[in-house]
mmCIF file of the C-alpha atoms, coordinates in Angstrom:
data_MODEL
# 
_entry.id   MODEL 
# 
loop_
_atom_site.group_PDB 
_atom_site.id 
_atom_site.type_symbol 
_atom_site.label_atom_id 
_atom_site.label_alt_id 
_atom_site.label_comp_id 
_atom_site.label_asym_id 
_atom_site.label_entity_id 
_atom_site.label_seq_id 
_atom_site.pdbx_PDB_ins_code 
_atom_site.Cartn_x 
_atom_site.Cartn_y 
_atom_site.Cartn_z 
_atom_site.occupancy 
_atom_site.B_iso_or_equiv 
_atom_site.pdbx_formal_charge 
_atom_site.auth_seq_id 
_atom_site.auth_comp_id 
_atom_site.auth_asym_id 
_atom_site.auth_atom_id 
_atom_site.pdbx_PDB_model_num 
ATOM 1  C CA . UNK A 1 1  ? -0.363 -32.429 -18.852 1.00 0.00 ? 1  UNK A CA 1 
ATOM 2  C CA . UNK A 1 2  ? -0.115 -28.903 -20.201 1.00 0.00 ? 2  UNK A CA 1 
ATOM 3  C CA . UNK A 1 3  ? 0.803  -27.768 -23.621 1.00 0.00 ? 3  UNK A CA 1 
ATOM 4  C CA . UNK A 1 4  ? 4.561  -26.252 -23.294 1.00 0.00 ? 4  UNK A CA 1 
ATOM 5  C CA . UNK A 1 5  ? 3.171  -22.862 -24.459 1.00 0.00 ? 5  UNK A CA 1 
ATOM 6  C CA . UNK A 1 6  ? 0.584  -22.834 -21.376 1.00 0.00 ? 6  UNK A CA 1 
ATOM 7  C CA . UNK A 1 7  ? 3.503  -23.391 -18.817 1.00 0.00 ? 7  UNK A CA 1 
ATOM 8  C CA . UNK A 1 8  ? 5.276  -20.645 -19.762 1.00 0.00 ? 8  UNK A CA 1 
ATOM 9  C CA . UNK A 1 9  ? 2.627  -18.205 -20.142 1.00 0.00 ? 9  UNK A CA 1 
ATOM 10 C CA . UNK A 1 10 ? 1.676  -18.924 -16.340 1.00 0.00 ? 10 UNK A CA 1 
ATOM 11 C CA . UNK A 1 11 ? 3.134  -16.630 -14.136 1.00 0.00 ? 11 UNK A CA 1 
ATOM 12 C CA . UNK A 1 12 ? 2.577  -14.529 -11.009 1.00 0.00 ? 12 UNK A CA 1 
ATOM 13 C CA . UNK A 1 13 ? 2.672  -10.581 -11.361 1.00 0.00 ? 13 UNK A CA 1 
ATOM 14 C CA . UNK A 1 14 ? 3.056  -8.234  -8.614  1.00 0.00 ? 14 UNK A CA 1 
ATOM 15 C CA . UNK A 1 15 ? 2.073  -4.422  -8.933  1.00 0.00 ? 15 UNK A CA 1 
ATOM 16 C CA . UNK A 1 16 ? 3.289  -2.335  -6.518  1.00 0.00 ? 16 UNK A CA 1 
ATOM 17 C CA . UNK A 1 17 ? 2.513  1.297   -5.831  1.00 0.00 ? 17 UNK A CA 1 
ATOM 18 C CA . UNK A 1 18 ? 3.945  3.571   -3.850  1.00 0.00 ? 18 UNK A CA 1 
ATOM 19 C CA . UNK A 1 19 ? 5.217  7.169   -3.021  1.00 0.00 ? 19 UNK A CA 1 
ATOM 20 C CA . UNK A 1 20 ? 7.590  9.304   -1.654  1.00 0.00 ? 20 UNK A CA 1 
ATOM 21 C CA . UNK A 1 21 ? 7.218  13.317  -0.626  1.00 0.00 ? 21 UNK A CA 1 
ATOM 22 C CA . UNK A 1 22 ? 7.003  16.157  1.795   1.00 0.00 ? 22 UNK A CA 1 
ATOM 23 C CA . UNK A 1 23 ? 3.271  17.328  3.164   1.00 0.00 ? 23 UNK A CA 1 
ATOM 24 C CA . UNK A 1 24 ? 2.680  20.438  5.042   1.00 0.00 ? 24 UNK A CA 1 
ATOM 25 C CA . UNK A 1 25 ? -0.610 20.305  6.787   1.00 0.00 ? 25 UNK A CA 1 
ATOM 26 C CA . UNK A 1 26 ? -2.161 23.469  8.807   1.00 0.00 ? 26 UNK A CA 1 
ATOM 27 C CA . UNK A 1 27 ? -2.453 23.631  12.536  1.00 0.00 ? 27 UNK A CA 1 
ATOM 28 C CA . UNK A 1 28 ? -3.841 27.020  12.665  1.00 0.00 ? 28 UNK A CA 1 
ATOM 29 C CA . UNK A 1 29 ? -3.462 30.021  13.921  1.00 0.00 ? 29 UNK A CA 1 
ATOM 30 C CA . UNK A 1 30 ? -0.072 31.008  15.216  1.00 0.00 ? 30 UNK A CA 1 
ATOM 31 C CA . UNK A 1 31 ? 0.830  33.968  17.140  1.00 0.00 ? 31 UNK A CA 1 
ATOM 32 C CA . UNK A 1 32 ? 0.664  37.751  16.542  1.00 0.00 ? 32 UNK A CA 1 
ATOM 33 C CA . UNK A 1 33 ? 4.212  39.208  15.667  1.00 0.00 ? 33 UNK A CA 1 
ATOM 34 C CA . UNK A 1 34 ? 6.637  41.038  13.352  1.00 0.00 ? 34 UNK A CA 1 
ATOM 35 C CA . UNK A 1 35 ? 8.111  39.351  9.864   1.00 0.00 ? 35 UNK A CA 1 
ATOM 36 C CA . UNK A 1 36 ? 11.934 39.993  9.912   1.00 0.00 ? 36 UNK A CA 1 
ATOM 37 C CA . UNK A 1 37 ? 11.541 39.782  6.158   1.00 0.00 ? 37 UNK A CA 1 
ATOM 38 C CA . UNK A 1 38 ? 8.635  41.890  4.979   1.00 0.00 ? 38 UNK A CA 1 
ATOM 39 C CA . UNK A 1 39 ? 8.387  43.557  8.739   1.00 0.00 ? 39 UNK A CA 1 
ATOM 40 C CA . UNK A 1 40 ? 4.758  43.383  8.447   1.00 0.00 ? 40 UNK A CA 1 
ATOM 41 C CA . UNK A 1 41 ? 2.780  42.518  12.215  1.00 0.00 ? 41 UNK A CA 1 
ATOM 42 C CA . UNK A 1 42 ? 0.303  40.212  11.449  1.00 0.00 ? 42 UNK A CA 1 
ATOM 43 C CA . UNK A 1 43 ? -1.128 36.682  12.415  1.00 0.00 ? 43 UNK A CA 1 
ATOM 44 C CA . UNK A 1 44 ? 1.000  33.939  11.694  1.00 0.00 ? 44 UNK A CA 1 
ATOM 45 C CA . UNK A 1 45 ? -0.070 30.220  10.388  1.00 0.00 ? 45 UNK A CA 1 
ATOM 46 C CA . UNK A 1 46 ? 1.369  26.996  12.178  1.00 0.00 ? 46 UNK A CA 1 
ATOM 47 C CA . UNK A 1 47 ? 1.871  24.047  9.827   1.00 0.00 ? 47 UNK A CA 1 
ATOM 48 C CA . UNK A 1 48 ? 3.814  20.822  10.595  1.00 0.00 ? 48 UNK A CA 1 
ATOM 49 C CA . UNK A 1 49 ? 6.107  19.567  7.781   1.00 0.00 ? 49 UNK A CA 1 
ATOM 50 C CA . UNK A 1 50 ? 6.929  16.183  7.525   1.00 0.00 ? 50 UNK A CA 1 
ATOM 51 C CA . UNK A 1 51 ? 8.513  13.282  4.739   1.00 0.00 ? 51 UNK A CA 1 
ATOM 52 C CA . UNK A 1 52 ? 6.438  10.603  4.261   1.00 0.00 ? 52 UNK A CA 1 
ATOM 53 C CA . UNK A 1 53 ? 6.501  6.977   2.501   1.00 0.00 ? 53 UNK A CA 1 
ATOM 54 C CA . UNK A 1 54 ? 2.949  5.748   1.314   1.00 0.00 ? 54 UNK A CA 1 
ATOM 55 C CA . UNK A 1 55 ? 2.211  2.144   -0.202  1.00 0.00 ? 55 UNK A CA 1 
ATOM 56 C CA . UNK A 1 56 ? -1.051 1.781   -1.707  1.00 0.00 ? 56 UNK A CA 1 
ATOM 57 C CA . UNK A 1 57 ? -1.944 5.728   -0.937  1.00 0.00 ? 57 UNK A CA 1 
ATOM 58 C CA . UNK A 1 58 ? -1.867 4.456   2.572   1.00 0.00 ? 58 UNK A CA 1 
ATOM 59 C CA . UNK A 1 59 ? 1.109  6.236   4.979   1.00 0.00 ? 59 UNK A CA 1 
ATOM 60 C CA . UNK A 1 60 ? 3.160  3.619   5.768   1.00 0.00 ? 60 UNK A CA 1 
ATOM 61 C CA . UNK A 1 61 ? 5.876  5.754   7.360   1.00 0.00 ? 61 UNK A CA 1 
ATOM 62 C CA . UNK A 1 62 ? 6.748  9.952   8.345   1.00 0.00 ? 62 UNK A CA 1 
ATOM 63 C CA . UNK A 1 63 ? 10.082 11.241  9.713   1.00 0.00 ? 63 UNK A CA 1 
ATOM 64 C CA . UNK A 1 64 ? 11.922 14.429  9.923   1.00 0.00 ? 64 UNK A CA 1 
ATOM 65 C CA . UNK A 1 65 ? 8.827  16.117  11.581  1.00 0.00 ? 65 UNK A CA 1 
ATOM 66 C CA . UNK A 1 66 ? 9.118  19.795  11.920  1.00 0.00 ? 66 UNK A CA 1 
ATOM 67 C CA . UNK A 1 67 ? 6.656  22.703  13.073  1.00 0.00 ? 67 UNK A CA 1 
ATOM 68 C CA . UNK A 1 68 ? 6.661  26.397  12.231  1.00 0.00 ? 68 UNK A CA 1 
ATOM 69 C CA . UNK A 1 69 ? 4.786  29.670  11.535  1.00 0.00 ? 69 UNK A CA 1 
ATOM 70 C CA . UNK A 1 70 ? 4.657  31.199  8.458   1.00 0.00 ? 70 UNK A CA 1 
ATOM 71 C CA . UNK A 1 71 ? 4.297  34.808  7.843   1.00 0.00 ? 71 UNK A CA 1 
ATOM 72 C CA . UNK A 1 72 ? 0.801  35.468  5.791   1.00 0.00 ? 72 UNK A CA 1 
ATOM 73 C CA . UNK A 1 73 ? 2.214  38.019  3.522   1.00 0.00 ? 73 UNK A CA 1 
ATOM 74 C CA . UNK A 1 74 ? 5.138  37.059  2.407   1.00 0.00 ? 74 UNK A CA 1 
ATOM 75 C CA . UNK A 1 75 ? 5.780  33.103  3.350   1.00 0.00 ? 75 UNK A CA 1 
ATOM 76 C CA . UNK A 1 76 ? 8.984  33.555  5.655   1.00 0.00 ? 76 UNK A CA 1 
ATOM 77 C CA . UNK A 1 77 ? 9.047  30.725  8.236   1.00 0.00 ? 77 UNK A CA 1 
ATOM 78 C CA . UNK A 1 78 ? 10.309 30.525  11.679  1.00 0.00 ? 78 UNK A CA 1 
ATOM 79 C CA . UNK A 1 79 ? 11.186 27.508  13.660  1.00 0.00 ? 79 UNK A CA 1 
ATOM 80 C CA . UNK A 1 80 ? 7.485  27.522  16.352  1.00 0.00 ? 80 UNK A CA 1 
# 
């Protein structure tokens, strides 16, 4: 039989990590047209936005997924 002290040192310990946040990642190039901000024509960039849950740095789940362009000078985006 165990000492009492040993008994109530045992125990189990969980460690959990996890993460919540938004991630924009780049789809490339968009298409050719005029800011309504800045009103500068250049080339616009395509990125997809999403929310994300992760558990152990691995994705475990994404919603509210949204694409776009975004003006290269000044950052403006546009629904795609």
């Amino acid at each position: 039989m165990w000492p009492p002290s040993a008994v109530r040192t045992l125990g189990v310990v969980f460690f959990f990590l996890f993460g919540y946040g938004a991630k924009q990642k780049y789809l490339g190039a968009g298409q050719v047209r005029t800011c309504p901000r800045c009103h500068n024509t250049t080339q616009w960039n395509r990125m997809r936005e999403f929310k994300q849950f992760t558990l152990f740095f691995v994705p475990v789940a994404r919603w509210q997924r949204r694409e776009f362009e975004v003006c290269g000078i000044c950052g403006t985006a546009v629904p795609a």
